[in-house]
C-alpha positions as CSV (number, residue, x, y, z in Angstrom):
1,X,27.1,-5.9,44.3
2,X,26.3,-3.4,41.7
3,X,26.5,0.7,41.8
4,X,24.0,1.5,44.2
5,X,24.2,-1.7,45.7
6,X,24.8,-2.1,49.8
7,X,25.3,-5.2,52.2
8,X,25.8,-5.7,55.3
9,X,26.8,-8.1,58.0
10,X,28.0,-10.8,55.2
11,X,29.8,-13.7,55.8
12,X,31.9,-14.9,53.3
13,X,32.6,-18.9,54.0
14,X,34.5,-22.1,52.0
15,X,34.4,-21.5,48.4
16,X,32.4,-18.1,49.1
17,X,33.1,-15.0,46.7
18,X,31.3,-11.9,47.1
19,X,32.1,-8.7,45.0
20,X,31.5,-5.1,45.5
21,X,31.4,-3.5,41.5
22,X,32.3,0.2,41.5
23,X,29.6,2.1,43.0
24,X,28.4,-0.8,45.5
25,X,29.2,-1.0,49.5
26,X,29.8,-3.4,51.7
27,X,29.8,-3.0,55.2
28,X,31.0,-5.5,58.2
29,X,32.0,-8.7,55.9
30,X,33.7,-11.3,57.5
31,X,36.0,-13.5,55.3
32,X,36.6,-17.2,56.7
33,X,39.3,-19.2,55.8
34,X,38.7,-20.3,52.1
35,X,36.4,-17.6,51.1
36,X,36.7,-14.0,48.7
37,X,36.1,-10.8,48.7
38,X,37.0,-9.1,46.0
39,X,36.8,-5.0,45.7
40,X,36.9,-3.2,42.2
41,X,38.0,0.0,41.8
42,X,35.2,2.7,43.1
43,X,34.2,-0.4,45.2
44,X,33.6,0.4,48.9
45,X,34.0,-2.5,52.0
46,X,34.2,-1.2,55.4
47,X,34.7,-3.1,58.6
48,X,35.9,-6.0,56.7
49,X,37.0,-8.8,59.0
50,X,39.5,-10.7,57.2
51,X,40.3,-14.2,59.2
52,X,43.5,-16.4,58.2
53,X,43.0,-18.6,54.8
54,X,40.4,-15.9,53.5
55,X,41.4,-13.8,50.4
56,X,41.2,-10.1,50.1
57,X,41.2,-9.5,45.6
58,X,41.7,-5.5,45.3
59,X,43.4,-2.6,43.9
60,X,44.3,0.6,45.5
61,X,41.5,1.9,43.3
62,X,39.3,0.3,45.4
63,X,38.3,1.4,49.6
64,X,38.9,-1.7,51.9
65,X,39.0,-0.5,55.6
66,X,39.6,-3.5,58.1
67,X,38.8,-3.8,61.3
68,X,39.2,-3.3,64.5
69,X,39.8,-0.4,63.0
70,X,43.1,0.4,61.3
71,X,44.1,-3.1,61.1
72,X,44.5,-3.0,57.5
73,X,43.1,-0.2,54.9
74,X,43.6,0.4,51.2
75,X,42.1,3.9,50.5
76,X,43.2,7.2,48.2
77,X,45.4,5.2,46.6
78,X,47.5,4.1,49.5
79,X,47.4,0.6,51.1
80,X,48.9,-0.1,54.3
81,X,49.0,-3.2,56.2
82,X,47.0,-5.7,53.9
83,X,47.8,-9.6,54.2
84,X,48.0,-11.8,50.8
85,X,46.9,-15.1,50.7
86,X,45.1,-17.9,49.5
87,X,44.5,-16.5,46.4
88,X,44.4,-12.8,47.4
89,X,45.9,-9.9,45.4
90,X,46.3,-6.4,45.6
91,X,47.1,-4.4,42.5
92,X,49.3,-0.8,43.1
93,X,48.2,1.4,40.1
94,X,50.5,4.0,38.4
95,X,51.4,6.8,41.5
96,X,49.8,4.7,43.9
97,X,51.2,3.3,47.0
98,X,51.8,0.1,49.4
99,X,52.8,0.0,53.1
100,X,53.9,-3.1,54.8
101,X,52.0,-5.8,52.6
102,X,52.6,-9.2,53.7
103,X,52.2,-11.6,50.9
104,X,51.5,-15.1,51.9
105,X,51.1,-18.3,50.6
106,X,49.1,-18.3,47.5
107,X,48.9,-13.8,47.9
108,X,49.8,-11.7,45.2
109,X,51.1,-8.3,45.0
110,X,51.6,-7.0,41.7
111,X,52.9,-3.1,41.1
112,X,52.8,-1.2,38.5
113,X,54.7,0.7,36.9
114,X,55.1,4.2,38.7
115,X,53.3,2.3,41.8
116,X,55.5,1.7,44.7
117,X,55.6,-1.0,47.6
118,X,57.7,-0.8,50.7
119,X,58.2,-3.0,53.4
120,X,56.8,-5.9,51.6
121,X,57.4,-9.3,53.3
122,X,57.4,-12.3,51.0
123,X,56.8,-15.7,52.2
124,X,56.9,-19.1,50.5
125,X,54.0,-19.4,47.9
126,X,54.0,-15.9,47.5
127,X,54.0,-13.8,44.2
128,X,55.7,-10.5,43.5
129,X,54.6,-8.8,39.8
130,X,56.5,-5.7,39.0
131,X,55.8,-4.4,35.7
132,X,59.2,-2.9,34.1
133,X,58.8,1.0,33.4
134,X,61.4,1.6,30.5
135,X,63.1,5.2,30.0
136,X,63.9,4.3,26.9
């Protein structure tokens, strides 16, 4: 999906990878277990259904608003409540944020540095990538 470019009402199945450039919208995707969405920064998805075994690939550059509504959103910067796995990742940019990310098997969350993440729950198979921010 290129700038300019909407969709609607896609479903994302086994081995599926849709992606929304910067510019491009999405609206009511559904992930399946096994497929991708992935959001670039100035990327738009909204009403995003993301079902267990499907990966979310974003940063918090990016607008990702789940639903039902509020059930996950990554928006101005700030993520809350996004689920990692399967090959999913979120990136926190410099001054950006992440709220209660839970990072699953095969999830990453990487921050960077001057990004924070709080209340991050790691489970087995997860990944964690903090890049070091020296004062030297």
């Amino acid at each position: 999906m290129h700038n300019g470019g909407t969709a609607s009402g896609t479903v994302v199945n086994s081995d599926g990878w849709q992606i929304i450039k910067e510019g491009g919208l999405a609206d009511f995707t559904t992930v399946n277990q096994k497929g991708k969405l992935q959001v670039n920064a100035g990327g738009t998805a909204t009403n995003v259904t993301l079902k267990q075994g499907g990966a979310l690939v974003t940063s918090t550059a990016a607008t990702v608003l789940g639903r039902p509504s509020g059930e996950f959103h990554v928006e101005n910067g700030k993520a809350d409540g996004v689920v990692l796995e399967s090959g999913g990742r979120l990136d926190v940019l410099e001054g950006h944020s992440a709220w209660k990310t839970l990072v699953d098997d095969g999830g990453t969350l990487a921050v960077s540095a001057g990004g924070k993440a709080t209340g991050v729950t790691m489970t087995s198979g997860g990944a964690l990538i903090a890049d070091q921010w020296c004062h030297c």
